[in-house]
N, C-alpha and C positions, 0 to 999 in steps of 0.2 A: 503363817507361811514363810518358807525360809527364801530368802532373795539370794539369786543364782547369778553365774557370770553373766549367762546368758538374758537373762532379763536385764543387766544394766549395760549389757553389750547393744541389745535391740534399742534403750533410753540414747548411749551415744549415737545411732545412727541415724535417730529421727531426728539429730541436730549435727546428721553429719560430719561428724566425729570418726577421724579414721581410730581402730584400738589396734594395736600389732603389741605381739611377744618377743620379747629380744632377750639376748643374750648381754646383758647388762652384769659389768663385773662388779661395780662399787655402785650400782643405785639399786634403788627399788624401783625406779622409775617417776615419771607423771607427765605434767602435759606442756605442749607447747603449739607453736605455730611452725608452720613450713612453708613460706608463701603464702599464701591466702586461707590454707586448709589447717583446720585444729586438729593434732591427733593427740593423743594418749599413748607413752609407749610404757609398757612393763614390764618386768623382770621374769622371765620365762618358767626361770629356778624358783619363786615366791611357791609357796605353801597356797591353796585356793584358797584357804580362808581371809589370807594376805592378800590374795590380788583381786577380791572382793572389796575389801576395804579399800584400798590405793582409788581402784575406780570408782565408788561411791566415792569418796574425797574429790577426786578431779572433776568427778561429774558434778560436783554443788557448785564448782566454779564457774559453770554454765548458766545461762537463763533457762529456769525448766517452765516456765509460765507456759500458757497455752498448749503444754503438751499433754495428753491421757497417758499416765503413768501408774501403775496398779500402786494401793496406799504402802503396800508393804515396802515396794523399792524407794519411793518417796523420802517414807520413816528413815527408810536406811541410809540414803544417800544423807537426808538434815542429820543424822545422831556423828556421820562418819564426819561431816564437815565442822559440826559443831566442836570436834575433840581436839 
């Protein structure tokens, strides 16, 4: 099963994680902090393939312990963090 924005859109949210689209001219994007709240911003223009990846990457730098996460997004997030 193929791992979709939206299922790693639903993993940031269960940790709270804002994700927004931006109009990003020189990045791809990734994560940071904003006062107390974590988001994720990314490059609006990335190809979905790319902005699959970017959010599996940012999302490994999370703690995913204790959360129910289908095995496929899991795989995905560890292969994108691991590269």
């Amino acid at each position: 099963m193929k791992t979709t924005l939206t299922d790693l859109e639903h993993v940031a949210k269960a940790l709270s994680i804002k994700v927004s689209y931006e109009d990003l001219k020189a990045s791809k994007g990734g994560s940071c902090r904003v006062m107390e709240a974590s988001r994720i911003i990314i490059n609006k223009h990335l190809q979905n393939n790319d902005k699959i990846n970017l959010l599996a990457k940012e999302l490994g730098k999370f703690d995913l312990g204790g959360l129910d996460i289908p095995d496929n997004v899991r795989k995905k997030i560890a292969r994108e963090t691991e590269e």
